[in-house]
C-alpha atoms as one frame of an Amber mdcrd trajectory, in Angstrom:
protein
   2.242  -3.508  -0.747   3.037  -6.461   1.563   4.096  -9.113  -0.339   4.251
 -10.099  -4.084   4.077 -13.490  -5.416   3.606 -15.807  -8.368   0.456 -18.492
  -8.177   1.885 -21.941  -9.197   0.527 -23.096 -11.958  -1.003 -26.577  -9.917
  -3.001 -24.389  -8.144  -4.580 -21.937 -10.741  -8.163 -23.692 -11.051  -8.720
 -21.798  -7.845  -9.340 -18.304  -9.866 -13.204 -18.536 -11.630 -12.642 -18.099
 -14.838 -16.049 -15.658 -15.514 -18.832 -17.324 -17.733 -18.694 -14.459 -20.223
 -15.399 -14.952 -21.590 -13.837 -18.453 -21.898 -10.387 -16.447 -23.116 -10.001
 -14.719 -19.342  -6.275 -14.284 -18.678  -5.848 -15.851 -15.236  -3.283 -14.010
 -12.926   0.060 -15.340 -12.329   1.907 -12.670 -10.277  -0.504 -11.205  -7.429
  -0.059  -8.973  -4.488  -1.326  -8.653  -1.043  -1.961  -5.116  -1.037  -2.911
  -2.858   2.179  -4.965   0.176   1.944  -4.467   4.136   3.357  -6.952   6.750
   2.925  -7.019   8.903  -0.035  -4.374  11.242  -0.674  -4.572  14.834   0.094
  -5.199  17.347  -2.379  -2.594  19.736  -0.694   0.848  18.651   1.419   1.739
  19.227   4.573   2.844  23.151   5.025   5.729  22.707   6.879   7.552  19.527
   4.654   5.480  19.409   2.107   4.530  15.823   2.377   1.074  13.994   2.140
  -0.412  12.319   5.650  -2.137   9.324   4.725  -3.117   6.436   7.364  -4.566
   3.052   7.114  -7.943   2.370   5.666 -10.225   0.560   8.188 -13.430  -0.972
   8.519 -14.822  -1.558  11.993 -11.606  -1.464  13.134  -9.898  -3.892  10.471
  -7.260  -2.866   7.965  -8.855  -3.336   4.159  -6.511  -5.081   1.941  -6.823
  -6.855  -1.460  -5.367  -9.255  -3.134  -4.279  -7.866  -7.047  -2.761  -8.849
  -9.947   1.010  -7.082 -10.417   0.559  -5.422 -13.999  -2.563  -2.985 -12.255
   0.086  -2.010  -9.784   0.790   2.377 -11.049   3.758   3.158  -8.420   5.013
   2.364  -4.851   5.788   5.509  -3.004   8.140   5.918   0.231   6.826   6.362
   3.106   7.488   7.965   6.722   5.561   7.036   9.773   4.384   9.749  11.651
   5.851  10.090  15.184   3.564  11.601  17.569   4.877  13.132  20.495   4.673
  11.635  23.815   3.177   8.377  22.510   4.256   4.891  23.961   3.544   2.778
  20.999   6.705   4.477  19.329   8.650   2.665  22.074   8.910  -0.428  20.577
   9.139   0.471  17.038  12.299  -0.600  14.836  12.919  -1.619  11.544  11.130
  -4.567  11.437   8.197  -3.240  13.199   7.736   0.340  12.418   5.200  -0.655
   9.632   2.952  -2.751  11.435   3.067  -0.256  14.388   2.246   2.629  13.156
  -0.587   3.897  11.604  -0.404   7.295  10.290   2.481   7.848   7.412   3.602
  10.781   5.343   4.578  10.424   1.977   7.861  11.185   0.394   7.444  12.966
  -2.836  10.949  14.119  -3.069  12.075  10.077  -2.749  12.836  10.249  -6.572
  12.131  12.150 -10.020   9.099  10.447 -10.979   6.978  10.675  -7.824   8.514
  13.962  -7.324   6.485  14.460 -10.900   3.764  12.458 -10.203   2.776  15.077
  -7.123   3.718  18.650  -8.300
């Protein structure tokens, strides 16, 4: 997830409220979500994590825009270094998520992803 935030209420008449239901709750705390591939059914041998990367389409990351309450977890990731690679040269904090593209994910990060995955 990239950013979270709350629609102002001046500018709600932009969500179509579908014909079939006049009662359709309108969003009011969305999220600009980025996509990885699915996760593995098994973790990595060696750490036990799951490699995920970013979805794409023709070369594109997918992303979506959501509503907050369909949100199930966040999970922790770490990028995956590759050896000898140049890109990792100018990763830091700040950039280490846009730069890299393949991630494993942390399912010892606390109790209830640790749950969620065993």
């Amino acid at each position: 997830m990239q950013v979270v935030f709350q629609v102002p209420t001046t500018v709600i008449s932009v969500f179509p409220i579908p014909q079939s239901s006049h009662t359709a709750e309108i969003p009011t705390h969305i999220a600009y979500v980025e996509w990885f591939t699915k996760i593995p059914a098994m973790p990595d041998g060696n750490h036990g994590m799951y490699q995920v990367s970013r979805s794409l389409s023709e070369g594109c990351r997918q992303a979506s825009i959501i509503q907050v309450d369909t949100i199930v977890s966040s999970v922790h990731l770490f990028p995956r270094i590759v050896p000898h690679s140049s890109l990792r040269e100018h990763w830091n904090t700040y950039t280490v998520l846009e730069n890299c593209h393949s991630f494993y994910i942390n399912p010892f990060s606390d109790r209830d992803t640790f749950l969620l995955f065993s």
